[in-house]
C-alpha positions in Angstrom: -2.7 -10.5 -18.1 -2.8 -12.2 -14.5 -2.3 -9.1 -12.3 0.4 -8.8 -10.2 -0.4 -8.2 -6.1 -0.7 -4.7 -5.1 0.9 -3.0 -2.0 -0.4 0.4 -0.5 1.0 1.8 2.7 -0.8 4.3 4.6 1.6 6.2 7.3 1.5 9.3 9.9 3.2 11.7 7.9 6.4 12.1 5.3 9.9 12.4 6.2 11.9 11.8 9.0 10.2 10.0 11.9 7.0 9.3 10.0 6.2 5.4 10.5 3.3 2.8 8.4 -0.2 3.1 10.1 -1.7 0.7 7.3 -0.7 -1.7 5.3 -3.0 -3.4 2.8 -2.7 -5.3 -0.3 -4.5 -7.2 -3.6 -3.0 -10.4 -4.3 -3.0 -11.8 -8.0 -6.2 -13.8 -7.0 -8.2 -10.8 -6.1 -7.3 -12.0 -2.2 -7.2 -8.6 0.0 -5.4 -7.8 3.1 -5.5 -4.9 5.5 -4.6 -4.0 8.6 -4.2 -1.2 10.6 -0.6 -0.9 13.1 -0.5 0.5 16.7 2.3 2.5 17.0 4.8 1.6 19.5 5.5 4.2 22.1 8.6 5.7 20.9 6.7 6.7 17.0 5.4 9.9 18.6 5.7 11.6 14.4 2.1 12.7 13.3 1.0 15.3 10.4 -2.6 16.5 11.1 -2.4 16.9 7.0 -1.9 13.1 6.4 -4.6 12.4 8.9 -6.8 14.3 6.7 -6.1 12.3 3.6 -6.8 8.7 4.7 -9.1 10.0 7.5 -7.2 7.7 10.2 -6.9 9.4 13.7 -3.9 7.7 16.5 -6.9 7.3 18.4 -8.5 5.0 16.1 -4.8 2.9 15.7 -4.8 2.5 19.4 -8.3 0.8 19.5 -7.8 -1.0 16.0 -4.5 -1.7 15.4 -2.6 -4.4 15.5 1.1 -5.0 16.9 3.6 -4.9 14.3 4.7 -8.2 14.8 1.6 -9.4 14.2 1.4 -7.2 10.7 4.3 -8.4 9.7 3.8 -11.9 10.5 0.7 -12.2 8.2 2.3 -10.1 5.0 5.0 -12.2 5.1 3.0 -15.2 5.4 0.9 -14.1 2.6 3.5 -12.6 0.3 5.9 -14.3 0.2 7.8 -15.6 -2.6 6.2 -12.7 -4.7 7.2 -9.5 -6.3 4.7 -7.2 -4.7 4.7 -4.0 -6.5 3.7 -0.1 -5.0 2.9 2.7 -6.7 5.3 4.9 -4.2 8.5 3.1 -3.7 10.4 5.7 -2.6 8.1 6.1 0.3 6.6 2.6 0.7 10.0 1.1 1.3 11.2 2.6 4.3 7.7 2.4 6.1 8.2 -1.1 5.5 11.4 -1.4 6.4 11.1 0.4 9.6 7.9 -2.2 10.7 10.0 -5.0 9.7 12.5 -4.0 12.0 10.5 -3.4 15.1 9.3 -6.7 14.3 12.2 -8.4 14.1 11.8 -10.0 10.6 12.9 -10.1 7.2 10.5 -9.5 4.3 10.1 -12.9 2.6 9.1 -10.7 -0.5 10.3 -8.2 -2.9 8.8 -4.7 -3.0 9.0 -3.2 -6.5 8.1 -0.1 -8.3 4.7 -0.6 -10.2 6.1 1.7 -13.0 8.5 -0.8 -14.3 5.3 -2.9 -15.1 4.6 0.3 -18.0 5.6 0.8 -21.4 6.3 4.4 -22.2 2.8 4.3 -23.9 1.6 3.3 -20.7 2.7 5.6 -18.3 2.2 8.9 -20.5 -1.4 7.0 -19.8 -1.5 6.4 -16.3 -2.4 9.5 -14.1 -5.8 9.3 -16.1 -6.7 6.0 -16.7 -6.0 5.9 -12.6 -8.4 8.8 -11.9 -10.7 7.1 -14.4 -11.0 3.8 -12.0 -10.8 5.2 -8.9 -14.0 7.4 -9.9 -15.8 4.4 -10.7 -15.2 2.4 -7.5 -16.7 5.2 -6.0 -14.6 4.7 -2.8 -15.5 6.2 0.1 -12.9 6.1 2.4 -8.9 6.6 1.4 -7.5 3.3 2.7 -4.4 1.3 1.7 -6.3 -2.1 0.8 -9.1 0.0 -1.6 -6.0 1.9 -3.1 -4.3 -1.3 -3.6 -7.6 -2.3 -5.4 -7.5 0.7 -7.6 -3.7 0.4 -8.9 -4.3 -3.1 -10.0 -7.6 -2.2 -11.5 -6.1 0.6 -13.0 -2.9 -1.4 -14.4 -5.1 -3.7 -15.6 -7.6 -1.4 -17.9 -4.0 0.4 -19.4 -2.4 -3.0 -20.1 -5.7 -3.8 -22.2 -6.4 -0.3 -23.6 -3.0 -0.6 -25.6 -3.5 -4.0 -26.7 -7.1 -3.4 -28.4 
């Protein structure tokens, strides 16, 4: 199986007013792409919690990141064309959306949910197979590009598991 690119979006928080921080991604090739995003003035939104699980401070956005433009700019360059798939639509969508709006732009690629890639078989399989990998990979920081990295490992290994 060629695998399919990965999306992971890192953001300030859940819910209303949260915003991406971090967008990375694994293309089919193996190709990856990450990049943190400086948030614009008015995305004040930030949950100390959040910070604590991908260990990304505002701080460090300010002197890192990128404008959205910019992020935007080079996903769409890079994507598009593709089916990108995300292992958390429901919140990986709007994050998107919302830095595609600031930008200005249009996604030139179509987000999908990773689980439609899974057989029944597959996804009762999943949760462990993905704890399996990302033990492996030993990873030491929680950031969108290595997560992306693990999902497509991860999809990979269950897609073989089933056919051997």
């Amino acid at each position: 199986m060629t695998p399919p690119a990965i999306l992971d979006v890192e953001a300030s928080g859940f819910g209303r007013g949260s915003y991406p921080i971090e967008v990375g991604f694994v293309t089919c090739d193996g190709g990856v792409f990450c990049s943190l995003i400086r948030p614009l003035p008015e995305w004040q939104h930030w949950d100390e919690q959040a910070q604590a699980l991908h260990g990304i401070s505002r701080e460090i956005l300010f002197q890192h990141g990128r404008e959205a433009a910019w992020v935007a700019t080079e996903i769409n360059a890079r994507l598009a064309g593709q089916t990108v798939y995300c292992d958390a639509w429901a919140h990986d969508y709007p994050w998107l959306s919302r830095l595609f709006d600031v930008a200005g732009l249009v996604p030139r690629f179509k987000l999908a949910d990773l689980r439609a890639l899974l057989s029944e078989e597959e996804a009762a399989r999943w949760h462990e197979t993905l704890t399996e990998v990302r033990g492996e990979m030993s990873l030491q920081r929680h950031r969108a590009s290595t997560d992306a990295k693990v999902l497509q490992q991860a999809l990979l290994r269950v897609k073989r598991a089933l056919t051997h």
